[in-house]
LUMTI-708853 format. One line per 4 residues: number of its first residue (from 1); for each residue x, y, z of C-alpha. Coordinates in nm, 2 decimals, m for minus. Example, Ala and Ser with C-alpha at 12.3 -4.5 7.8 and 13.67 -1.06 7.14 Angstrom:
2
1 = 1.23,m0.45,0.78; 1.37,m0.11,0.71
# end
This chain:
627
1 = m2.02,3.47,7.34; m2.30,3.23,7.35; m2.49,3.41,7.64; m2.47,3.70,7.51
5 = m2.62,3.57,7.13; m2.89,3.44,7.41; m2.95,3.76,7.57; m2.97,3.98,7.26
9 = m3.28,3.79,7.23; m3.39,3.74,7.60; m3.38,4.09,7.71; m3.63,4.23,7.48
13 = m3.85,3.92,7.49; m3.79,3.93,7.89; m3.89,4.28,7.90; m4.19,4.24,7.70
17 = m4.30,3.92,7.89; m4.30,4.12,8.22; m4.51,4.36,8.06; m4.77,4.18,7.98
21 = m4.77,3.99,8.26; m4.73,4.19,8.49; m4.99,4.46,8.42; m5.08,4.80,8.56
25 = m4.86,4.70,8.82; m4.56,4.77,8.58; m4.69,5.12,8.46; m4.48,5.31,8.67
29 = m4.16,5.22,8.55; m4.31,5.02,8.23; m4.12,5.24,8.01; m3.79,5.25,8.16
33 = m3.76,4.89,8.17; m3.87,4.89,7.78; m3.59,5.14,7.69; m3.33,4.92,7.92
37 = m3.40,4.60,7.78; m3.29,4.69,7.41; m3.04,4.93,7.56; m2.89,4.60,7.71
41 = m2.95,4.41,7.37; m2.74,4.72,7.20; m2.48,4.67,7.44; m2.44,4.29,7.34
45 = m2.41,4.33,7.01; m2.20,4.57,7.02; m1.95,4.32,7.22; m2.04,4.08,7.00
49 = m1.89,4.34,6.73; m1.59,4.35,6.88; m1.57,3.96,6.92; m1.64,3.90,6.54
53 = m1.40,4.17,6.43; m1.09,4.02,6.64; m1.13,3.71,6.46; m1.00,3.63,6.07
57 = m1.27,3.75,5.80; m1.32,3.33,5.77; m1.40,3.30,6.08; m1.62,3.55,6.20
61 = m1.91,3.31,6.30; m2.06,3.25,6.62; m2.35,2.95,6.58; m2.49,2.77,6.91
65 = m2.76,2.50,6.86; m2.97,2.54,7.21; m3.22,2.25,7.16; m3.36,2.01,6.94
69 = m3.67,2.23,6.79; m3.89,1.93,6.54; m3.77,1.61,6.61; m4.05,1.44,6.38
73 = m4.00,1.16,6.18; m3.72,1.26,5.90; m3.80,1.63,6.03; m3.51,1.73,6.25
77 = m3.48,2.12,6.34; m3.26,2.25,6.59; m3.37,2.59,6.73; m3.00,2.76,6.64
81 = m2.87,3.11,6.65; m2.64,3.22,6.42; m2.43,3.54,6.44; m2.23,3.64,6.10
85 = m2.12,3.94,5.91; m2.43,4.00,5.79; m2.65,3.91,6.08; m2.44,4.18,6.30
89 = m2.50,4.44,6.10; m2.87,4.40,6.15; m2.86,4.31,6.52; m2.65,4.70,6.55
93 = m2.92,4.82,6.31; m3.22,4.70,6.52; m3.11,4.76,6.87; m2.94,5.07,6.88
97 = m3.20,5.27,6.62; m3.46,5.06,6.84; m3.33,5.16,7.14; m3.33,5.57,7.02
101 = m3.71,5.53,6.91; m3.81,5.38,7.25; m3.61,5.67,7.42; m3.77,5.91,7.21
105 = m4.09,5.70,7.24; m4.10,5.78,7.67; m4.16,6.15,7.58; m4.42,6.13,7.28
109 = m4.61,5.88,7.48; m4.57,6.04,7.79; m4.97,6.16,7.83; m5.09,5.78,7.67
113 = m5.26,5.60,7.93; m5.15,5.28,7.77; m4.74,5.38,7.76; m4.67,5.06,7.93
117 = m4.81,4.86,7.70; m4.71,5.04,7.45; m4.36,5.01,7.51; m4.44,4.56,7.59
121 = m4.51,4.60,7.19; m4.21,4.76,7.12; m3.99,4.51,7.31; m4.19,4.24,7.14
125 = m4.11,4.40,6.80; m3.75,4.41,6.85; m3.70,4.02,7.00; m3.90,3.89,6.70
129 = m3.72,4.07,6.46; m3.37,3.97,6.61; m3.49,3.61,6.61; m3.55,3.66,6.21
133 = m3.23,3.79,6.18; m3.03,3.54,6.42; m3.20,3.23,6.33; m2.96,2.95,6.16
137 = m3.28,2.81,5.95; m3.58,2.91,5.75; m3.80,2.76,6.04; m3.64,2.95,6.29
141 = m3.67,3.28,6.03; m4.03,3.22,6.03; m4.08,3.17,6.35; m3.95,3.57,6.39
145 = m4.12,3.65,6.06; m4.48,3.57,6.22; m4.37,3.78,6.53; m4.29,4.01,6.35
149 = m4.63,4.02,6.20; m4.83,4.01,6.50; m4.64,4.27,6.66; m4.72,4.52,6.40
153 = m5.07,4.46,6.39; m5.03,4.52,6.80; m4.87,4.84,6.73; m5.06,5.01,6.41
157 = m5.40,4.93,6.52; m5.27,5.01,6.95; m5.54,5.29,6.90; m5.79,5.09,6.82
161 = m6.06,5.29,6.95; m6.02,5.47,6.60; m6.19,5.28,6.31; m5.94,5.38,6.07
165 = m5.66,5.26,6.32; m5.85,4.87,6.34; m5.86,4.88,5.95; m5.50,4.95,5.90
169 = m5.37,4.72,6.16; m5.63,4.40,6.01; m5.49,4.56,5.61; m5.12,4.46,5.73
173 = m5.20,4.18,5.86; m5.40,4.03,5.57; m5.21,4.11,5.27; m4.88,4.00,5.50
177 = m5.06,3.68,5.53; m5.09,3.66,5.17; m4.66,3.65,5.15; m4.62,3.45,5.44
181 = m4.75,3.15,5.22; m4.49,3.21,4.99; m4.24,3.19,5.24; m4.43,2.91,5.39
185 = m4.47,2.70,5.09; m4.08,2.78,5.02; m4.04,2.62,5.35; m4.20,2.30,5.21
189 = m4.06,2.28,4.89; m3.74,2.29,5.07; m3.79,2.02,5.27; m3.96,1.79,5.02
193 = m3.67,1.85,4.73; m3.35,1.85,5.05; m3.48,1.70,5.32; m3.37,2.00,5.53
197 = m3.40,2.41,5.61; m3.12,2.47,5.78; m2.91,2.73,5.60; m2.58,2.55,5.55
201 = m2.77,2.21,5.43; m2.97,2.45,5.17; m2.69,2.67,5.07; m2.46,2.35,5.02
205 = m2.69,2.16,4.80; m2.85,2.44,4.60; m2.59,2.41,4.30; m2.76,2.03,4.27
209 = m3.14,2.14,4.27; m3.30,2.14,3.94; m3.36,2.50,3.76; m3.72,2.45,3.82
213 = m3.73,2.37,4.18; m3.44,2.67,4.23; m3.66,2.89,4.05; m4.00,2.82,4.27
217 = m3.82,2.82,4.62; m3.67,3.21,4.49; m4.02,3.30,4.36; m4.17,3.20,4.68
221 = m3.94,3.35,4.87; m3.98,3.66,4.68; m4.35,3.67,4.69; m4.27,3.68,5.08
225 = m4.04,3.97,5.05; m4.26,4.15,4.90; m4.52,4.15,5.19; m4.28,4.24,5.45
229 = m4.15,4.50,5.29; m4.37,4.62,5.13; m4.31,4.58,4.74; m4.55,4.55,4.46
233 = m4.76,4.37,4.46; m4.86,4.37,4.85; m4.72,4.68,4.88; m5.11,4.85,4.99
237 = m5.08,4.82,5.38; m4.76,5.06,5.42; m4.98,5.36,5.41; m5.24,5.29,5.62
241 = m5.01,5.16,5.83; m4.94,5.56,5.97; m5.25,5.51,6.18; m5.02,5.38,6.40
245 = m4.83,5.65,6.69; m4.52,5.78,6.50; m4.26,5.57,6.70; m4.41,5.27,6.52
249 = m4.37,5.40,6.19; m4.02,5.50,6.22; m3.96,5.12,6.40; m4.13,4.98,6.12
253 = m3.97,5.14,5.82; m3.60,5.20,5.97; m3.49,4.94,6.12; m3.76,4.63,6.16
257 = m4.00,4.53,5.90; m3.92,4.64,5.61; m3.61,4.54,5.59; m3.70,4.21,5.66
261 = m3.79,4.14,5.30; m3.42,4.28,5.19; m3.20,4.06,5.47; m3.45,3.72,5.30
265 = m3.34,3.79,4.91; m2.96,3.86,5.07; m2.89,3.54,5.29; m3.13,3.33,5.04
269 = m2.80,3.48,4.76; m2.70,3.10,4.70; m3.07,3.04,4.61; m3.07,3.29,4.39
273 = m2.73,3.31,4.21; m2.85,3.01,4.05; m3.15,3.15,3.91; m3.19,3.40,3.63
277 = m3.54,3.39,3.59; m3.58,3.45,4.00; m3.34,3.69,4.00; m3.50,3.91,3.72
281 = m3.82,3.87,3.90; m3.67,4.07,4.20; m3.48,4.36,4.02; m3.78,4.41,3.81
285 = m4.04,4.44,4.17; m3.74,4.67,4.25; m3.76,4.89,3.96; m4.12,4.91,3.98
289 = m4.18,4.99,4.36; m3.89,5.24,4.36; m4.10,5.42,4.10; m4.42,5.37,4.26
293 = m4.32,5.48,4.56; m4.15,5.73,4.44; m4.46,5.89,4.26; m4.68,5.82,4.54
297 = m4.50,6.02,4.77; m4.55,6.32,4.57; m4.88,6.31,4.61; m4.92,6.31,5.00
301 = m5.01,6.58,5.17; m5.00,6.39,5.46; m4.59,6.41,5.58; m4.63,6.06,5.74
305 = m4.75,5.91,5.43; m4.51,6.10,5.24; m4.22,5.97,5.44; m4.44,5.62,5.38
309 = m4.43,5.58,5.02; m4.03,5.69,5.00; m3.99,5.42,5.23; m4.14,5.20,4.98
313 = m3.95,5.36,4.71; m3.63,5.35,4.92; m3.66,4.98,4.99; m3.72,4.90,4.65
317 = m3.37,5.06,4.55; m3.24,4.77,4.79; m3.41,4.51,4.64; m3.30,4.64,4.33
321 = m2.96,4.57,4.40; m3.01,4.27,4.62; m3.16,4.14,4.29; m2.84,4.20,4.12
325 = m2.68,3.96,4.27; m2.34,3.97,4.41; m2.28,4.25,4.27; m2.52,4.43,4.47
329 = m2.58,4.24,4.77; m2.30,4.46,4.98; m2.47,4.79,4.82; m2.80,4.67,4.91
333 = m2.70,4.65,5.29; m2.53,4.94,5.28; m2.85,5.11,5.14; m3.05,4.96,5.44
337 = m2.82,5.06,5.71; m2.80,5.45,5.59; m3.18,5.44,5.57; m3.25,5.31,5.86
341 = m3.06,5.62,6.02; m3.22,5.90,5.82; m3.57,5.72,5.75; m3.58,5.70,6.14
345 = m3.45,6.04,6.18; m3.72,6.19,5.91; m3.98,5.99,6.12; m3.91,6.11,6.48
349 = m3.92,6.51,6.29; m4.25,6.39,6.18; m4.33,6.34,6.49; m4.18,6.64,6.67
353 = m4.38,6.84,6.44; m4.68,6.67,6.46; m4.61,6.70,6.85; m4.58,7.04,6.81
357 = m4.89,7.12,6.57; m5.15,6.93,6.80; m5.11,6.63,6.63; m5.20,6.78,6.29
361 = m5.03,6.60,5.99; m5.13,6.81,5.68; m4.84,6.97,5.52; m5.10,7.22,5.39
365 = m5.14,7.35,5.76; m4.78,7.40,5.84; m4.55,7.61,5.72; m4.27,7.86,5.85
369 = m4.18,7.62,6.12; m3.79,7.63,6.12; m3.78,7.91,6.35; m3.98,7.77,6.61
373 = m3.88,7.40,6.61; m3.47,7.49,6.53; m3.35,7.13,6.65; m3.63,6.98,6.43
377 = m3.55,7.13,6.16; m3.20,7.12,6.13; m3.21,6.71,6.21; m3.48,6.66,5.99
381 = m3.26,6.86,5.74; m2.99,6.65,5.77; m3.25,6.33,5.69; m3.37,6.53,5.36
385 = m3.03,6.58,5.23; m2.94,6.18,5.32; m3.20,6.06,5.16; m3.19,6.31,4.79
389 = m2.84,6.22,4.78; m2.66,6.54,4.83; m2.30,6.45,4.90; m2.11,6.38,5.15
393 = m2.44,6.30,5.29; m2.51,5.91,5.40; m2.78,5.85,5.10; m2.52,5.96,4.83
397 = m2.31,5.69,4.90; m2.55,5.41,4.94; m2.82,5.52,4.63; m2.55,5.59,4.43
401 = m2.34,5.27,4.47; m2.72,5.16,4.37; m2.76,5.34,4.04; m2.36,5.28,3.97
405 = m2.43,4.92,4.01; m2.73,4.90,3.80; m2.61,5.10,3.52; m2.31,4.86,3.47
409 = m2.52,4.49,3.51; m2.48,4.50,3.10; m2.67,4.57,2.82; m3.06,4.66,2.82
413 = m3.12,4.55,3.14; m2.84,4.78,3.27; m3.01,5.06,3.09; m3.36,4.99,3.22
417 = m3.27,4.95,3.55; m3.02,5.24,3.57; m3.26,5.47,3.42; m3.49,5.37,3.63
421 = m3.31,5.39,3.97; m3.15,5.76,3.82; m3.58,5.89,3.75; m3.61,5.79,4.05
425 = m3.34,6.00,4.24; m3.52,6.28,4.10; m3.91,6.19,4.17; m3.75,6.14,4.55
429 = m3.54,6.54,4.55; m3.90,6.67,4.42; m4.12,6.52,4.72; m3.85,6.54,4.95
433 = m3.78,6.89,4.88; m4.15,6.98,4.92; m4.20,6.83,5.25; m3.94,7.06,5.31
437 = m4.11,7.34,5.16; m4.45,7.30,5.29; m4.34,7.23,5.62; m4.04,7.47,5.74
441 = m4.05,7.69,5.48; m4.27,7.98,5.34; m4.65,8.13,5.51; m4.74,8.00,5.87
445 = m5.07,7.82,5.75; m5.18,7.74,6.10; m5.46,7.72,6.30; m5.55,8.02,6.55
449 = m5.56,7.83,6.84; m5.19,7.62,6.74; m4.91,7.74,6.93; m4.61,7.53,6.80
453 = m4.30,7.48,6.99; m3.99,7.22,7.01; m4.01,6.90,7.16; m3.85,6.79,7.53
457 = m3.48,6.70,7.51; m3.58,6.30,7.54; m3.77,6.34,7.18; m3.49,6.57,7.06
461 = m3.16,6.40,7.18; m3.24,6.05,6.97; m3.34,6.30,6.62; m2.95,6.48,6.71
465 = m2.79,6.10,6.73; m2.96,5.99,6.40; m2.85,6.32,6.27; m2.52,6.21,6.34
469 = m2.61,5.86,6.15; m2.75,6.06,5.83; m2.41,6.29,5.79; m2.16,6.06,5.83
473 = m2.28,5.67,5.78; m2.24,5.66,5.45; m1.90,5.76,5.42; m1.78,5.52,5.73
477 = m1.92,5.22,5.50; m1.81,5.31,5.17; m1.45,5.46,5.21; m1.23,5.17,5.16
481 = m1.49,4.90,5.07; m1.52,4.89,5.46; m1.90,4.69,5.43; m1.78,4.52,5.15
485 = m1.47,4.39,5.30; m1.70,4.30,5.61; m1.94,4.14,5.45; m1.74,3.92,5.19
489 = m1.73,3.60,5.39; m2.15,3.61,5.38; m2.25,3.74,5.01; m1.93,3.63,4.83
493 = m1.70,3.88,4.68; m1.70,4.04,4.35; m1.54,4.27,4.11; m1.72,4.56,3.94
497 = m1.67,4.61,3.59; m1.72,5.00,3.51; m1.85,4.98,3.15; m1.98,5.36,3.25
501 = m1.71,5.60,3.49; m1.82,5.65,3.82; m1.75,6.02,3.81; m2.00,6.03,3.47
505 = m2.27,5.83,3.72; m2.23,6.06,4.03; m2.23,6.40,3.85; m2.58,6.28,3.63
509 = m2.76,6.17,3.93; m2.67,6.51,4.11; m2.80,6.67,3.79; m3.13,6.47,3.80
513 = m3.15,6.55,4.15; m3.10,6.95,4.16; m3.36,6.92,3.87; m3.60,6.74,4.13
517 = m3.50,7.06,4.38; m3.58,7.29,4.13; m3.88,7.18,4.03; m4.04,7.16,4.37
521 = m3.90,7.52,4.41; m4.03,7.69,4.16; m4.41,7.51,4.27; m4.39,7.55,4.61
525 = m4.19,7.86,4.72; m4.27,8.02,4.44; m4.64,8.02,4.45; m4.89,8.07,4.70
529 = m4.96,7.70,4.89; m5.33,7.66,4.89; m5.45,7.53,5.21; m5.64,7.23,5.03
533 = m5.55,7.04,4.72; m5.63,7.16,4.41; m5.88,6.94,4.21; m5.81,7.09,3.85
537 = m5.53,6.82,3.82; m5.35,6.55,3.61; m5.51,6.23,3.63; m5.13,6.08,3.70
541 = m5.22,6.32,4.01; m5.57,6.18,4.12; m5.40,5.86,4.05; m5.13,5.88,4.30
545 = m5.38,6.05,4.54; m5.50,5.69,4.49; m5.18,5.53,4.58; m5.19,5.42,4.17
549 = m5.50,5.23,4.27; m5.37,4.99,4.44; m5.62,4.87,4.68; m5.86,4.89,4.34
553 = m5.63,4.62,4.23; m5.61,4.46,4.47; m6.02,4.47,4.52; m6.06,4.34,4.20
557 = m5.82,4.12,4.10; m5.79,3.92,4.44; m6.05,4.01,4.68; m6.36,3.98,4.44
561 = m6.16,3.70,4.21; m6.15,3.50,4.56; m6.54,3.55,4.62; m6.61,3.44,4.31
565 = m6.36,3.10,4.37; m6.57,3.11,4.70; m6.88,3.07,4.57; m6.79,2.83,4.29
569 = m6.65,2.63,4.56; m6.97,2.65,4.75; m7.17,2.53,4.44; m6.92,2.24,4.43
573 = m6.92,2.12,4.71; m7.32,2.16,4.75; m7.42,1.97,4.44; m7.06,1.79,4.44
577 = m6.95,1.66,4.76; m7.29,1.69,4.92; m7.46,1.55,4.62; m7.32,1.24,4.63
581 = m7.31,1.22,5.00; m7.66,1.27,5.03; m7.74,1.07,4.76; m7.59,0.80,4.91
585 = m7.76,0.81,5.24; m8.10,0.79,5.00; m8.02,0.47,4.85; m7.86,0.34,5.17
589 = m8.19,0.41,5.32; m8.40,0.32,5.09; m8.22,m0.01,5.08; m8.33,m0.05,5.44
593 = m8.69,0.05,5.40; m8.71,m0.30,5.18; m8.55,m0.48,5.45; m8.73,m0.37,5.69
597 = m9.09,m0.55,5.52; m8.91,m0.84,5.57; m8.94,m0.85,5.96; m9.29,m0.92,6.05
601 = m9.33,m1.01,6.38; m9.45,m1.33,6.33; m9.30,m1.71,6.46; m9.41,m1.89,6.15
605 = m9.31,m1.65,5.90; m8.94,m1.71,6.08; m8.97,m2.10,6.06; m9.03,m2.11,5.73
609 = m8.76,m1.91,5.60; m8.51,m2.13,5.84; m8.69,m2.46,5.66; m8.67,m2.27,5.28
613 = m8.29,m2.19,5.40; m8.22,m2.50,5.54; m8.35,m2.69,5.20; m8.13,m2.45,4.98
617 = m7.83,m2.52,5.18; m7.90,m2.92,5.17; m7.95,m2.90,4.83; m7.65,m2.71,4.72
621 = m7.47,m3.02,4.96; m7.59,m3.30,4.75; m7.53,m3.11,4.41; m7.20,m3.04,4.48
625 = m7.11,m3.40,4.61; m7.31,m3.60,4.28; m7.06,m3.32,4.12
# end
């Protein structure tokens, strides 16, 4: 089992080593090796499925230390891999949705010069995220945290030659950089307050830290959460992030790094089950962000962007219940998992469509498309319905094990969060439900010269597997506890009270949502669709145009608050620091300009002060001896 932990990792790092390397020389086949290597990857966790699920629930852990990593004083990290219950679900999640996008990826790359290098990204992508996910310490985490970093700046900005590509890809990787230090500090604290950060030693002696230092390291480790995947506050880069080909932005928000942030809060539980105040901080960045996003998104004309911001919204329902604690670290996962198969599915239809409208990604300019693209739009279908929460549909399950969970955490906070997570589940039917509209529904709004048509089978075949994922996930997690059970050895196990009935919770969130539908009906089928916004709106509207000013924010709370700690730095260490340094090197010289008079060249001048010094010393001699 311990070669096959190894090559989960290898293959995709192997594949996108020989890339690299090996250069045009690879472009022939560049992309079949890309698609085989996380193929292969797939195909060893899925034996390493089987393994773990032959094995008692207590035992379903395979770790291998390959070498010692920081051997430096009291430092000692072993580079580890670590394969659990809750590790396997993401290594299934990554490779096999992976491996769909890079299949897909061969025919919506097909005319790129630069496919082979694309796909080197992509194979990057996927080994750094596995490493996150596999690692058996926060070092090792962070070592696939940074790759997954600098992969996605690789693959947003890979067309660079665009200006607004460049931006986006430096955006993600600068405010990324900004919760990286929280994990990185989190890192230190760690190690200054244990001595360690390796998972067990952490886990083991977290009950013993004081509140305070508990409290920091879930903070920190927060803040980094929130960068990954996207959640307010460093939520601005998702986005812009879209300037990136479509195969990244499902990789990205399905089943890479996003949910990065979600698997941190999960396996960090023991960190914070013993903090309140940490864990209030992460339901409440849940709440909000699943809002945000949530109003964002109706906003977007653009469907990438739209898909974008319900992403963010989506991801902040699992850090919702992640926040919850063991109560809703099993929903949480289960969440991810259905997402990643309809978020990627409603990704690779943006992408058939945009295939099919020359590249065009204004809903405004679509319109009556279900006839033409038929696959597309029943797949993409399928991902819609997931992702409102129409039952038996993969999202109902997951969201509303969410809301179910929320409503019954107790008293206000139950409330708040519940009411929250239920507004929500109808902002998400409303946008949803007009992509829908504006895009396979109602007038053709095209452009003379657009001839739409469906995309090759190799685009289409990974949109009919996801499909698959979007109807039926959901119920193959939740029937039975089946997650739950699974993942009980990892997050602990835990008994719902049901202060509020579950059938009262399922029938009001399908009441909020076919409000959501209706609404969005009566606006967009209903009414003409203009082919640009209107500008007589709301200033909620121009507000979520704005993405709720968050770059503005972000502008002037850190960006010019930092130029002004900038120059007050400057000013310091001009007068300050160079003040004193300088001033210093004045006296020191002047001190030698004196000095210096006393050299005059001359023999006699010398003599005498040897005679004046001998005399002194003689006379200091005597005194001390009639002393």
């Amino acid at each position: 089992m311990t070669t096959l932990l190894i090559l989960t990792i290898a293959l995709p790092l192997a594949g996108a080593v020989i890339l690299l390397l090996g250069g045009r020389r690879t472009n022939a086949w560049g992309h079949l090796l890309g698609c085989a290597t996380v193929i292969g990857a797939f195909a060893c966790g899925a034996v390493l499925f089987t393994h773990l699920l032959g094995l008692p629930a207590e035992d379903r852990v395979v770790h291998e230390v390959l070498f010692s990593w920081v051997p430096v004083g009291v430092l000692h990290v072993d580079f580890g891999l670590q394969l659990d219950a809750l590790s396997l679900c993401f290594v299934l999640l990554i490779t096999g949705v992976g491996a769909l996008i890079h299949l897909y990826s061969v025919g919506y790359m097909a005319e790129d010069p630069d496919r082979r290098r694309f796909f080197a990204y992509l194979n990057l992508f996927v080994a750094a995220m596995l490493l996150l996910v596999l690692a058996d310490n926060y070092l090792g985490l962070y070592l696939g945290w940074e790759g997954v970093g600098l992969a996605s700046y690789l693959l947003i900005g890979f067309w660079s030659y665009k200006p607004t590509a460049a931006t986006a890809a430096k955006k993600a990787f600068v405010v990324n950089r900004v919760g990286d230090m929280g994990l990185a500090i989190a890192l230190m604290v760690l190690f200054a307050s244990l001595g360690s950060v390796s998972y067990d030693t952490v886990f083991s002696s977290a009950p013993a830290m004081t509140s305070g230092t508990v409290t920091a390291v879930g903070l920190l480790l927060l803040l980094g959460a929130c960068g990954k995947s996207a959640q307010v506050p460093l939520q601005s880069w998702l986005g812009d992030a879209m300037e990136g080909p479509t195969p990244v932005s499902a990789l990205i928000h399905a089943a890479t790094m996003v949910t990065a942030g979600v698997y941190l809060i999960v396996r960090s539980g023991p960190i914070f089950n013993h903090s309140p105040a940490a864990q209030a901080a992460v339901v409440t960045v849940g709440a909000v962000t699943l809002l945000f996003g949530a109003i964002i998104g109706c906003a977007k004309d653009d469907i990438k962007k739209a898909l974008a911001a319900s992403t963010m919204s989506q991801i902040g329902y699992m850090v919702l219940a992640a926040g919850l604690g063991p109560a809703g670290y099993a929903v949480a996962i289960m969440h991810l998992l259905t997402h990643g198969f309809f978020k990627a599915g409603l990704f690779l239809g943006a992408g058939s469509v945009m295939h099919a409208m020359d590249d065009e990604t204004d809903m405004r300019r679509y319109g009556g498309l279900r006839t033409l693209l038929p696959i597309t739009f029943v797949t993409f279908g399928l991902g819609y319905l997931a992702i409102i929460g129409v039952p038996p549909f993969a999202g109902y399950f997951s969201k509303d094990a969410i809301i179910e969970t929320a409503l019954n955490s107790g008293g206000l906070q139950g409330w708040l969060l519940g009411g929250a997570a239920l507004l929500g589940a109808g902002i998400t039917a409303f946008y949803m439900t007009r992509v829908m509209l504006l895009t396979f529904f109602g007038q053709k709004r095209w452009k003379p010269n657009t001839h739409p048509h469906e995309s090759p089978p190799v685009m289409t075949g990974p949109m009919i597997v996801l499909a698959f994922g979007s109807v039926g996930a959901g119920a193959f997690l939740a029937v039975g506890n089946t997650l739950q059970h699974w993942l009980q050895p990892v997050v602990g196990h835990h008994e719902t009270h049901h202060t509020i009935p579950a059938w009262i919770t399922t029938v009001t969130a399908l009441g909020v949502v076919a409000i959501g539908i209706a609404v969005a009906y009566r606006q967009y089928a209903m009414h003409k669709v203009p082919e640009t916004a209107p500008l007589d709106v709301s200033a909620l509207t121009v507000a979520a145009r704005k993405d709720l000013y968050g770059d503005a924010v972000n502008e002037a709370v850190f960006m010019r608050g930092g130029q002004e700690l900038t120059k007050g730095l400057v000013v310091v260490d001009e007068k300050g620091v160079e003040g004193v340094t300088q001033g210093l090197a004045y006296v020191v010289g002047r001190i030698s300009d004196r000095l210096r008079e006393l050299q005059t060249g001359f023999a006699r001048s010398y003599a005498l002060s040897m005679l004046a010094g001998a005399a002194l010393v003689i006379a200091v001699v005597l005194f001390t001896a009639w002393r």
